[in-house]
N, C-alpha and C positions, 0 to 999 in steps of 0.2 A: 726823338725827344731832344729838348733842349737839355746845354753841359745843366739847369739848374735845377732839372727835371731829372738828369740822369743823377746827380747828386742827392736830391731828397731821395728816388729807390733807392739810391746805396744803402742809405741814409736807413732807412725803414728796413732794409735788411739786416743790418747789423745789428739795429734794435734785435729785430728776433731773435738772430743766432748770436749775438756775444751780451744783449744786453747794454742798458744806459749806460752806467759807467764804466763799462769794460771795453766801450768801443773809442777808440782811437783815429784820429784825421786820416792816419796813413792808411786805416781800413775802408774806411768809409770810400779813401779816390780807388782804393783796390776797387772794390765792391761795384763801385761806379764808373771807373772808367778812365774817370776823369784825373784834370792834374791838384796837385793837393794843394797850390794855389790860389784856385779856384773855390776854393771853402768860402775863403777869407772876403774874394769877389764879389759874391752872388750871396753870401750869410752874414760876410761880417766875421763869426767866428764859428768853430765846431758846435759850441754851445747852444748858439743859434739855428743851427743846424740841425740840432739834436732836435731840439725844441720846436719847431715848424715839422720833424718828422712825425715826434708824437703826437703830435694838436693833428695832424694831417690825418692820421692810420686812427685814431681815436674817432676822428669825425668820420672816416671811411666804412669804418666799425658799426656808429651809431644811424649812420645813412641806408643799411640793411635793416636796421631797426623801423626806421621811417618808410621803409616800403613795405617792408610785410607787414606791418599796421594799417598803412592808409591804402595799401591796397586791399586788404583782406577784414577788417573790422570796420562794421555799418553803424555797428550800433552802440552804448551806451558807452560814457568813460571807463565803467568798471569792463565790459569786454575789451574796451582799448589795451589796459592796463593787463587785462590776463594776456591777452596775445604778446604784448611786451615782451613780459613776465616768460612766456614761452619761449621766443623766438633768444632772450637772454639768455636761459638756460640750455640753448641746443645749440647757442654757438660759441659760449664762454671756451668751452675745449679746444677748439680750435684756434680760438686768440689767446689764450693765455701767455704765450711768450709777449706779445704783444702787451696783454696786462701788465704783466712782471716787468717791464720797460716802463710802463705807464708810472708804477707805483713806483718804480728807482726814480724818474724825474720829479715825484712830490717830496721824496726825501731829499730835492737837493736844493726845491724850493727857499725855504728859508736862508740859505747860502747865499743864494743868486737871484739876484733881482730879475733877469730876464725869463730865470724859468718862471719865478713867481706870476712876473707881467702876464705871458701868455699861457699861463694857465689857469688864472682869475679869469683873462678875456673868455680862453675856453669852457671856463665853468659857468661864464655867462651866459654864452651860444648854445651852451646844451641845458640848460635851465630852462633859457628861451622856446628850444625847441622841443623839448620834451612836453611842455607845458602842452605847447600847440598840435602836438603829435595827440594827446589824450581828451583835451578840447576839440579837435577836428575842426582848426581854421588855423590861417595862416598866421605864421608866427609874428606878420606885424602887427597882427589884432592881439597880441596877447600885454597885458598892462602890468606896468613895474609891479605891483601886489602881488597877482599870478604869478607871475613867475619867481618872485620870492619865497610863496607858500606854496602852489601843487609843482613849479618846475623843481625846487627846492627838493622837496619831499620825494619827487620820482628819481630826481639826479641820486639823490642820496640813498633811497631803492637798488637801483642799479649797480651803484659803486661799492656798496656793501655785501653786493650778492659777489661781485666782481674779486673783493678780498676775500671773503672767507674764503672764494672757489680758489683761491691761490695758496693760503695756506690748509686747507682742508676738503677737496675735491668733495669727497663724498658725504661731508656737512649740510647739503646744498638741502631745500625740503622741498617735495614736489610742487608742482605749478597750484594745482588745489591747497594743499597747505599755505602756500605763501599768499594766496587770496585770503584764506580762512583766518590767516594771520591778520591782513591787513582792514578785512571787516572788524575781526573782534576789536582792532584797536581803535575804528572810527563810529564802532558802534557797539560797548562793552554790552554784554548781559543779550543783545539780541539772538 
């Protein structure tokens, strides 16, 4: 691996075990390898650093999402959406520190223009491609509307199911429920 490849693993490690704000330049060249110099090099700042790890591990996250859908789901948006729905709920446990990191960099949004920057980018890309993941065509065919209404609505799907599982694990409702939840809401009374 390149020093800027061995920096973002640092990088994405630390996330997990100390967490966004708890990690420190000096951990992150521990972690990696590398000279603590070299942040400043290849990022710019730790900030920066931080922030290309999350947007990175976040989209590495949602990239197992996009396979076991487009490989495994034929057919309609509503089974796209249960398989999501699924493959979300059996692997949030195992990210969650990763979460927990995710969520500390939106809290420091507001502060920081950089985290704000690339994480609107990132809410873009996953808006985009969650759209196309449940559509089932590529995500350049998907048009600014889509993706403001159904990438919208599944990004926000996702990220909701994401937080409660961080403050309350076993609030989560099974895969059936959360379908049964989301016909009742698009089609009250059926």
């Amino acid at each position: 691996m390149s020093q800027r490849e061995d920096l973002l693993a640092g990088a994405k490690k630390c996330l997990i075990e100390k967490g966004y704000s708890k990690t420190t330049a000096r951990d992150i060249a521990a972690a990696s390898g590398a000279h603590l110099a070299s942040i400043g090099y290849h990022f710019g700042s730790k900030d920066n650093l931080m922030n290309t790890a999350v947007i990175e591990a976040t989209s590495e996250w949602g990239n197992v999402f996009d396979r076991a859908v487009r490989e495994t789901a034929t057919g309609s948006p509503e089974e796209r959406i249960r398989l999501l729905v699924t493959v979300l709920f059996e692997s949030i446990p195992e990210q969650r520190d990763l979460m927990v990191a995710g969520v500390e960099a939106y809290a420091q949004s507001p502060f920081n223009e950089d985290i704000r920057t690339a994480l609107t980018e990132g809410h873009q890309e996953a808006r985009r491609e969650l759209a196309a993941l449940i559509l089932d065509v590529p995500s350049d065919q998907v048009d600014p509307g889509t993706v403001a209404g159904l990438g919208s609505m599944i990004y926000n799907i996702v990220t909701g199911y994401v937080q409660q599982y961080i403050v309350d694990p076993d609030s989560l409702p099974t895969v059936d429920q959360a379908m049964e939840g989301l016909r009742a809401l698009v089609s009250p009374g059926a």
